[in-house]
DRENTORMAR-514155 format. One record per residue: residue in one letter; x negated, y negated, z of N, C-alpha, C in turn; residue number from 1. Coordinates in steps of 0.2 Angstrom, whole numbers, plus 5000, padded with zeros to 4 digits. Layout:
residues N
+---------+------+------+------+-------+-------+-------+------+------+------+-----+
: residuo : n.c1 : n.c2 : n.c3 : ca.c1 : ca.c2 : ca.c3 : c.c1 : c.c2 : c.c3 : num :
+---------+------+------+------+-------+-------+-------+------+------+------+-----+
:       a :    X :    Y :    Z :     X :     Y :     Z :    X :    Y :    Z : NUM :
...
+---------+------+------+------+-------+-------+-------+------+------+------+-----+
//
This chain:
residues 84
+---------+------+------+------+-------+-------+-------+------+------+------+-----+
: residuo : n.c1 : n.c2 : n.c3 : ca.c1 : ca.c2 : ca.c3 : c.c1 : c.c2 : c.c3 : num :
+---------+------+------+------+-------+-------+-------+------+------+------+-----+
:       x : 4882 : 5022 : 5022 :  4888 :  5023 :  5026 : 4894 : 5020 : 5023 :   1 :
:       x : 4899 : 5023 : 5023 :  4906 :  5022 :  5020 : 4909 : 5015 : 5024 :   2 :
:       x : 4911 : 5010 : 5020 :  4915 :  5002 :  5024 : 4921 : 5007 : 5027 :   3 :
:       x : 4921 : 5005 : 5035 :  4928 :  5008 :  5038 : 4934 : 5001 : 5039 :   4 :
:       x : 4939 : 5003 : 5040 :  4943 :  4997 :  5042 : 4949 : 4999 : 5046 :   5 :
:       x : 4951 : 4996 : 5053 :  4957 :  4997 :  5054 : 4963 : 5000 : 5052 :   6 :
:       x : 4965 : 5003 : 5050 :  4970 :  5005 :  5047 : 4978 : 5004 : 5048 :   7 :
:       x : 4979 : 4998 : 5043 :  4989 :  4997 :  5047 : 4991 : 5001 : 5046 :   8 :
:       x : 4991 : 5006 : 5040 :  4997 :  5011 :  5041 : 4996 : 5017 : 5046 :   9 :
:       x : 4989 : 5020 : 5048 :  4988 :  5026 :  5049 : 4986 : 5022 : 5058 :  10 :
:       x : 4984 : 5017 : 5061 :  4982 :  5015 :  5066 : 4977 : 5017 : 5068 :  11 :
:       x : 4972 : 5016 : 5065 :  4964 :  5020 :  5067 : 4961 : 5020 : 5062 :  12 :
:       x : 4953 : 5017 : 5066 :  4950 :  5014 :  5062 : 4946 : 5018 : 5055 :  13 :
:       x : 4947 : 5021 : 5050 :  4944 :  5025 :  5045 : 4941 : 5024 : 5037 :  14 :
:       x : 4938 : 5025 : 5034 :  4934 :  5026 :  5031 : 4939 : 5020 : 5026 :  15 :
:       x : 4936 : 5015 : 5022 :  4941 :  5011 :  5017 : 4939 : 5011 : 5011 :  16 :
:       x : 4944 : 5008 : 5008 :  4943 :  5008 :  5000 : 4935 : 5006 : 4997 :  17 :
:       x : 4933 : 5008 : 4992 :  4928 :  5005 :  4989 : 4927 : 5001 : 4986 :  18 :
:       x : 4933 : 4997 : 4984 :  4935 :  4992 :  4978 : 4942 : 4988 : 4982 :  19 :
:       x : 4945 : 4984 : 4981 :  4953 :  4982 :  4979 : 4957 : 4988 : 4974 :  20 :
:       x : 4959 : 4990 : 4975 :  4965 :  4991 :  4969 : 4968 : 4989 : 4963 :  21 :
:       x : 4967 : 4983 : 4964 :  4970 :  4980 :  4958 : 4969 : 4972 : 4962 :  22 :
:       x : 4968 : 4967 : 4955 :  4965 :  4961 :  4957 : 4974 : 4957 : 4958 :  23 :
:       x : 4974 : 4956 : 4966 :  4981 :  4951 :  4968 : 4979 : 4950 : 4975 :  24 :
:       x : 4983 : 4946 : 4979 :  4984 :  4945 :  4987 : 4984 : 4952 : 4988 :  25 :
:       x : 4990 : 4956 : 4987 :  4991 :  4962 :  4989 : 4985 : 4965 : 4987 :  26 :
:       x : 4982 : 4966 : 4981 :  4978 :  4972 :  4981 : 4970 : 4968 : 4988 :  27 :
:       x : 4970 : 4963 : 4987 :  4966 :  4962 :  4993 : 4966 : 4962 : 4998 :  28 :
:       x : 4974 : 4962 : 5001 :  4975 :  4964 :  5008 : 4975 : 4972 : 5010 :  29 :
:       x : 4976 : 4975 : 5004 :  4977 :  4982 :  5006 : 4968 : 4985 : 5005 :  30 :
:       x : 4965 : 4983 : 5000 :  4959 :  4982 :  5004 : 4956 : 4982 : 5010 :  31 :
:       x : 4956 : 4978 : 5012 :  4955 :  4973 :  5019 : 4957 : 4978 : 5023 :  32 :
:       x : 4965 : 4982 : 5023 :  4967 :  4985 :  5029 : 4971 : 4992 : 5029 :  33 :
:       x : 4970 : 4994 : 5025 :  4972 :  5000 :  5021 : 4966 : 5006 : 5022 :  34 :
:       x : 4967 : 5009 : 5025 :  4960 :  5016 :  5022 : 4961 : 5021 : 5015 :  35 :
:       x : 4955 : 5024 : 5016 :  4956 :  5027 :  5009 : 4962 : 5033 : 5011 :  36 :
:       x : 4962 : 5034 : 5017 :  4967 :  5043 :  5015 : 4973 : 5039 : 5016 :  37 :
:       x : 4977 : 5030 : 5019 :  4983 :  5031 :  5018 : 4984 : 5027 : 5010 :  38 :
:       x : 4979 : 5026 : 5007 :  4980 :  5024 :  5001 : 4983 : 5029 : 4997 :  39 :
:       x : 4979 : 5034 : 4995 :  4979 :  5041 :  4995 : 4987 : 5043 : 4994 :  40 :
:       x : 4989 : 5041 : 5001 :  4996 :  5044 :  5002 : 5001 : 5040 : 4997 :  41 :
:       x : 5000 : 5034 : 4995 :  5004 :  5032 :  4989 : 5005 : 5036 : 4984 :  42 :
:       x : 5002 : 5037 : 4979 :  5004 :  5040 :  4972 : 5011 : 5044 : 4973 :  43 :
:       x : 5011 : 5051 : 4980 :  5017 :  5052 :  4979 : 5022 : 5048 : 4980 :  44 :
:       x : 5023 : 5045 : 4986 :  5027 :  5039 :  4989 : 5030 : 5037 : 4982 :  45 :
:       x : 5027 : 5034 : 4977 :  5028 :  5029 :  4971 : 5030 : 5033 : 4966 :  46 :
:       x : 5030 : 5039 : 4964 :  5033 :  5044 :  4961 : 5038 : 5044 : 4964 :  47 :
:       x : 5041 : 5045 : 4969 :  5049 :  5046 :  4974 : 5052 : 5038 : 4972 :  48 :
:       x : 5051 : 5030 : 4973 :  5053 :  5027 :  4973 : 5053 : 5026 : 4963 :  49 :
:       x : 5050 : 5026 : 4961 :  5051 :  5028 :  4953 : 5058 : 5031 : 4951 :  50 :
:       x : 5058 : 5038 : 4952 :  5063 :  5041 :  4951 : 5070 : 5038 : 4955 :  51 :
:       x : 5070 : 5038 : 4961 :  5074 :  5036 :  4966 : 5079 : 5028 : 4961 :  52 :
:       x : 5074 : 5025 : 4960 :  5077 :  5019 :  4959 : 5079 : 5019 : 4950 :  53 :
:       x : 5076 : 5027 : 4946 :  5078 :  5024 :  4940 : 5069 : 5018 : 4937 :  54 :
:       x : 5065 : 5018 : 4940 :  5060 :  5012 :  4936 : 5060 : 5011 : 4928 :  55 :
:       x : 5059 : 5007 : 4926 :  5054 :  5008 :  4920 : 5048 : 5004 : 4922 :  56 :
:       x : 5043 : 5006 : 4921 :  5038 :  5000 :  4924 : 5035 : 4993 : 4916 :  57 :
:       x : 5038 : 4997 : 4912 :  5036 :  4992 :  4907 : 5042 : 4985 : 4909 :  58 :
:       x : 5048 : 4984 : 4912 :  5051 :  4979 :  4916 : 5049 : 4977 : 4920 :  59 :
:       x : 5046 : 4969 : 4919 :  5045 :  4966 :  4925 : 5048 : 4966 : 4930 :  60 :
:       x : 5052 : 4967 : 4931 :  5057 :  4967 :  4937 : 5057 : 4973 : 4941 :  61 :
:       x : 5055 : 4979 : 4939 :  5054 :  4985 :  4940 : 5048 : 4985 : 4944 :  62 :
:       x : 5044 : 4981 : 4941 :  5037 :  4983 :  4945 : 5036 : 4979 : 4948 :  63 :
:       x : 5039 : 4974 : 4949 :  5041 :  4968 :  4958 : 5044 : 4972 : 4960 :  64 :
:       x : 5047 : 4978 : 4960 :  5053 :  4981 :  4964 : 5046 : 4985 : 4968 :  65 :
:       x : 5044 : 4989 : 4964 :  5038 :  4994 :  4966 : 5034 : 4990 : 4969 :  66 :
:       x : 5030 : 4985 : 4968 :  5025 :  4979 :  4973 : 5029 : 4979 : 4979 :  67 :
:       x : 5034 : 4979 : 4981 :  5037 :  4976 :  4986 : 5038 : 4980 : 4991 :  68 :
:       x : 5041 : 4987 : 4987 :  5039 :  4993 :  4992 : 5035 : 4996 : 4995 :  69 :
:       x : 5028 : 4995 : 4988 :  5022 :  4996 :  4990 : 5020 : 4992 : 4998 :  70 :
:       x : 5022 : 4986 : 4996 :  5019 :  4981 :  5002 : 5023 : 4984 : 5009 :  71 :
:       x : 5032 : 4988 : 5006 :  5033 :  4991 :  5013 : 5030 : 4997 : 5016 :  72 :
:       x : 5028 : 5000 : 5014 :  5025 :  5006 :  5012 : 5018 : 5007 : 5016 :  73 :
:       x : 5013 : 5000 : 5015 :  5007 :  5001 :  5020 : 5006 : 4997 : 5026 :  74 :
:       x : 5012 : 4989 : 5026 :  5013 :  4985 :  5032 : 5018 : 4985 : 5036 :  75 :
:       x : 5026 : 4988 : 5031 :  5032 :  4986 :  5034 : 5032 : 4987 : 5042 :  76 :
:       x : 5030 : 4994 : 5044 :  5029 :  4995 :  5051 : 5023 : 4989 : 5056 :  77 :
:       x : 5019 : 4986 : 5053 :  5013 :  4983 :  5057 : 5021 : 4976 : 5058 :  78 :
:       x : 5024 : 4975 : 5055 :  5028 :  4969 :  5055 : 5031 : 4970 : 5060 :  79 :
:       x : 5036 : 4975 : 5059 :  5041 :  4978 :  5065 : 5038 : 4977 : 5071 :  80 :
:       x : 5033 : 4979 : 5070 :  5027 :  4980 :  5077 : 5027 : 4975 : 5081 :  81 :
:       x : 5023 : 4969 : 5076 :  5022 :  4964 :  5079 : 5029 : 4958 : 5081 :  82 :
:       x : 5033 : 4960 : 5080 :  5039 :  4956 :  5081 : 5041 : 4960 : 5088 :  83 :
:       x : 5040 : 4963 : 5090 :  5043 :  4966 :  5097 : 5040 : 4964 : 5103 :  84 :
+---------+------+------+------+-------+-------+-------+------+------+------+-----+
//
């Protein structure tokens, strides 16, 4: 049977990732709280801020810009949330 979790972004409880994503805080919280179908929904999401912002990803800077969107992307809203 598939690990289910919580879902911050999606609000309901669904099927989660297999793995972390990538080995950080972030990839282990989005683990933790994240489902597989709103992970899913990034790829497109990060194609739209790529172009949108111009990236190169080989800049560090670029890809803290992407990290941080991401991290808007599957909590900004639980924050919002919880502050009201």
């Amino acid at each position: 049977m598939p690990r289910t979790v919580f879902c911050a972004k999606l609000k309901r409880e669904l099927p989660g990732l297999e793995k972390p994503p990538f080995p950080s805080k972030l990839g282990e919280r989005i683990y933790e709280h994240i489902s597989k179908d709103a992970y899913d929904m990034w790829p497109a999401q990060q194609t739209l801020i790529i172009n949108h912002y111009g990236l190169n990803l080989a800049d560090p800077e670029a890809r803290k810009i992407l990290r941080e969107q991401m991290e808007e992307f599957f909590f900004g809203e639980e924050t919002a949330t919880s502050e009201e």
